[in-house]
Each structure stands twice: as structure tokens, then as C-alpha cells.
N, C-alpha and C positions, 0 to 999 in steps of 0.2 A: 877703854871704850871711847867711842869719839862720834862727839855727840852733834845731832844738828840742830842748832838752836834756832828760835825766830829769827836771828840777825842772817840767817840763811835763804826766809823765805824770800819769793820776787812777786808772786801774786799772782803766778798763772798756777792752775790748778795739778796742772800734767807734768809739769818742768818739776813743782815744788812735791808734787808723789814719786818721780821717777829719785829726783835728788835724795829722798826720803829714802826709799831702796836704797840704793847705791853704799847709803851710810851702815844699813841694814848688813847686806853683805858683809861690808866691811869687818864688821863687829862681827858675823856669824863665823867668819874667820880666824878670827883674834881669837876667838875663846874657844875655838877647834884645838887651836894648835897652843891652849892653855894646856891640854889634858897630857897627863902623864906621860901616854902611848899616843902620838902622834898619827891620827887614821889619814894615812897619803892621797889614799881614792876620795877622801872626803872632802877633802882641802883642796885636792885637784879638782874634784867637781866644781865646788865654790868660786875658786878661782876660776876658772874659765867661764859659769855662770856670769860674775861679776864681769868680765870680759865681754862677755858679748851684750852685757846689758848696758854699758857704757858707751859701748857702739852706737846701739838700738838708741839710747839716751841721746845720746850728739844728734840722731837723725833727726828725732822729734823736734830737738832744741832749734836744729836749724832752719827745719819748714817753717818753726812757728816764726821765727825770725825772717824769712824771706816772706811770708804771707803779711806782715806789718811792714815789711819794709824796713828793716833796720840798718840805720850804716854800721853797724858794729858788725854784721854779719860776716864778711870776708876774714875780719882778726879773730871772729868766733873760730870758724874753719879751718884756720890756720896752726891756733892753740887745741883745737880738738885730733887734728890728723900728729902734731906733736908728741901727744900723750901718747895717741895708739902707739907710735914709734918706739917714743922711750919704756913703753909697757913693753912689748916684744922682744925689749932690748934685757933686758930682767929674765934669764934664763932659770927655768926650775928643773934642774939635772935632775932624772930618776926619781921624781917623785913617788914612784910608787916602789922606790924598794930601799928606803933609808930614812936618818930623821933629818929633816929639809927647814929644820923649825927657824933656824936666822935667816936661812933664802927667802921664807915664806913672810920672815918680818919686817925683811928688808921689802919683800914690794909691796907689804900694807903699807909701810912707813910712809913709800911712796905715790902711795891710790891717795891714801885720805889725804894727806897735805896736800899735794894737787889741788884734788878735790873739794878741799875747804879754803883754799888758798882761789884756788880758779872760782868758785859761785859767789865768794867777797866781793872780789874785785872785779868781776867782768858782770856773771851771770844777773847777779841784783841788780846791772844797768839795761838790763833787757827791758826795751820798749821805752825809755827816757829820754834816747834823742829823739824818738817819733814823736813823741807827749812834748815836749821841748818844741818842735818844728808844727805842731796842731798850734802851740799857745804864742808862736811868736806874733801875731796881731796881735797883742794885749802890749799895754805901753809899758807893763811892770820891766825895771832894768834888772838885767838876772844877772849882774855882779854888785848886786846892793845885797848890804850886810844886815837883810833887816829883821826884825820879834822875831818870825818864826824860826831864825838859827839858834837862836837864844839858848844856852843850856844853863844858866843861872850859875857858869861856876866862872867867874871873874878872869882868870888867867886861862882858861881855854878860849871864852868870848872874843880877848884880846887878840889873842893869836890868830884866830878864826877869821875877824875882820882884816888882820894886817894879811893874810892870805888871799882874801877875796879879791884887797887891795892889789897884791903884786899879778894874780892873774889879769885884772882888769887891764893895768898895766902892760901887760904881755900882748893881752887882745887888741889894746889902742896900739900898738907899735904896728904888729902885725898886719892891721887893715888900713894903714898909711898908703898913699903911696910912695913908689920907691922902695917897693921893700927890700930889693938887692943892697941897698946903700944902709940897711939897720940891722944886716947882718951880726955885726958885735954886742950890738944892742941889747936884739932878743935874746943874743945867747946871755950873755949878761943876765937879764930880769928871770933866767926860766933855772940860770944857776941859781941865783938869788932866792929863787921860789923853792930850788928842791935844798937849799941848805938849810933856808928855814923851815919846813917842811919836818924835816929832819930834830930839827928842834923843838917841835909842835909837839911832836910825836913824843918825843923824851918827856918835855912836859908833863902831858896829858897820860903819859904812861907812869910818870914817876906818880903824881895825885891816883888816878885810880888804886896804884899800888898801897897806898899810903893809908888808903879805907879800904883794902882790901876787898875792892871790888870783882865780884864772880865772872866779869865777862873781859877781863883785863888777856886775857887769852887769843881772845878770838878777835879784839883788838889790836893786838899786838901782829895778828895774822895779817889781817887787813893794810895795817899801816905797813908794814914788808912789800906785801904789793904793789901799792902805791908807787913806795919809793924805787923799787925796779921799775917801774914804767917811767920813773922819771931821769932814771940812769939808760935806760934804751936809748933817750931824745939820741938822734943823731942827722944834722941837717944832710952832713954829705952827699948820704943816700940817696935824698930829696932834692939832687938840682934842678931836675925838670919841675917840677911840683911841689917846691915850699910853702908859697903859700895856703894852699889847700892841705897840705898835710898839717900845716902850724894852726891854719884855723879848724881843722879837727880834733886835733892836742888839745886845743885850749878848749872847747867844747869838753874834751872827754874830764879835762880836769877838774873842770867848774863842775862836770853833773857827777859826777865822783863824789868831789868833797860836798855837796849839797845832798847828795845819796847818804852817805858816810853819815852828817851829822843830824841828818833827822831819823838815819834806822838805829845807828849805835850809839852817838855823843850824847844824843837827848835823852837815853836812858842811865847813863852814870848821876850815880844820886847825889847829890849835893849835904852841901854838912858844914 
């Protein structure tokens, strides 16, 4: 089964019932293609159900997001025509006249990790750069490490701060001028952020493990994420527009890990 926990919800009402199906689905599949006798028409129903309601899903997701205005909207788009791709790409020969049961397991495998991979890391930032861009009059500095990241666990705290630290970092270089001339730099400070990043994660993974904590799972999803988006950086691409791309990056990484530690870090227990 594969479950959708609250570290799933984002607050909109429709995004987080439609996400709810989808997982629904999911599982109504899973446990089709549990039974002895494998029902082909049934599975193929489901699955293209599930198909078209993912579809249906991305369109809703997207309005809502063009209606707020969100700069995430374009890489929503982008990640959602992907999946329909690679879902297509996942052929089910003859389902209705054989047993199909590791074809059929093979594109579960592939919905719900997507699925619970993609609403981690993108979807729960839905409407944070707009919320971010309403509160930037307020003089609060939004790479200060302050109480409310706080998780009470000592070696997470640490690390949490020395992260803030190296984005801040990243941000001052960035909004320099001359940015063509900090070329080495940046990349420098954003290797530096995804190495230790990298080591946060171990960290913070090895303690959870350690109490045996239930959500060490969906954790561990999350922080995957992350770290591909941090292995994507690629300036090259970006010579007309570096710096607008690099102050979006750093944007997306601050409300990331500010997302990150107040819906999941703040709930590992302390002990």
C-alpha cells in the first residue's frame, strides 16, 4: 500500500482530494493484481482510469497555479507533460488475454514514486513563492536561522543553520555586481551546499533511523529530491539569463528547506 500521509498535504482543498484519489487508485490496483486470477479488464479499467485522472489532476493543478500566479508554474508543466510521456512509454501488451502481473507492477512502481516523489518536492511548494513575494515588505531576513526552524535535536539544528548559512552565501555572490566575473565562485558555494546537503541528509537519516522513526521513509523520498535538483544546477544552459535563473535556484532552495523543516523535521521526536 502506499500511503498518503499529511507530510503530503499543501492546503488547497482540491489539489489535496484529487492527490488523495490518485493514491487511491493506486492501491486499488495493487491489490487487483494481489488475487490469484489476475481480472485483465479490471486492471485495464483502473489503469486507464487512473490515467486519465492524472491528466484531469495536472489541469486542475495548473489553473490553480496560473490563477495565484506562481513562478513555479512553467517547471509544474514541464514535470507534468514528462510523466504523461514516460507513462505512455510503459506499454501493457495484451492485457486482456494473459497474466500482465510485473507489467502492471512495473508501472505502479512507477505512478506512485513519481507521484509521492513529485507532491514532496514541488507540489507542497505550491503558492510559497507568492506568499514569499506578499510578505517581502516585512523587514524579517528570510535566510536567518531563527526559533521557529528549531527541531530540539542538536545535530540537525547545526546543520540546518550551517545550510542557511551557505545559501545566504550563494544569494550575496549572486546579487553582486559583476556577476560574470563570480562565475567559479558560485559554483563553488552551490557545490559546497549540495555536498553538505548531502551529509545533512545522512545525518538526519542515520538519527531518525536510530529511534526508529515511522516517517524515515518519506524522508528519505524527499531528500532524493532535493538532491536531483541540486545535481540538475547547470549554468551553461543559462548564458543569456544566469542571473535570473540563479536567483530563482536560490529562491526555490531557501523555501524548500524552510517547507522541508517545518512540515517534516519538526515532527521527528526528539529523545
Amino acid at each position: 500500500m502506499y500511503k498518503f500521509t499529511n507530510d503530503c498535504l499543501i492546503g488547497v482543498e482540491q489539489i489535496d482530494n484529487e492527490h488523495r484519489r490518485l493514491f487511491e487508485l493506486v492501491n486499488e490496483t495493487a491489490e487487483l493484481i494481489k488475487e490469484e486470477e489476475i481480472k485483465n479488464n479490471e486492471v485495464a479499467k483502473l489503469i486507464q482510469e487512473l490515467n486519465e485522472y492524472a491528466v484531469l489532476h495536472f489541469r486542475h493543478e495548473e489553473e490553480y497555479m496560473e490563477a495565484i500566479q506562481d513562478p513555479e508554474l512553467l517547471k509544474q508543466r514541464e514535470m507534468h507533460k514528462n510523466f504523461v510521456t514516460s507513462l505512455n512509454k510503459i506499454e501493457i501488451k495484451n492485457l486482456e488475454a494473459g497474466d500482465n502481473r510485473e507489467t502492471v507492477k512495473e508501472l505502479l512502481t512507477f505512478i506512485s514514486r513519481w507521484l509521492f516523489s513529485h507532491i514532496i518536492s514541488s507540489d507542497t511548494l505550491i503558492g510559497l513563492f507568492t506568499a514569499k513575494e506578499e510578505n517581502s515588505s516585512e523587514k524579517k531576513d528570510p535566510f536567518a536561522f531563527t526559533e521557529e526552524y528549531h527541531t530540539g535535536i542538536a545535530i540537525v539544528d547545526e546543520e540546518h543553520q550551517q545550510l542557511f548559512d551557505i545559501i545566504r552565501r550563494a544569494n550575496d555572490l549572486i546579487t553582486e555586481e559583476l556577476l560574470h566575473d563570480k562565475y567559479d565562485e558560485i559554483m563553488s558555494v552551490l557545490g559546497e551546499l549540495r555536498e553538505y546537503t548531502i551529509k545533512h541528509f545522512s545525518d538526519e537519516e542515520e538519527y531518525m533511523e536510530s529511534i526508529a522513526y515511522e516517517g524515515l521513509p518519506a524522508q528519505k523520498k524527499a531528500h532524493e529530491m532535493f538532491v536531483d535538483r541540486l545535481n540538475d544546477i547547470n549554468l551553461d544552459d543559462m548564458d543569456d539569463n544566469q542571473q535570473q535563473y540563479l536567483i530563482e535556484l536560490v529562491d526555490f532552495l531557501l523555501m524548500w528547506l524552510v517547507n522541508h523543516i517545518l512540515k517534516m523535521d519538526k515532527k521527528i521526536p526528539t529523545v
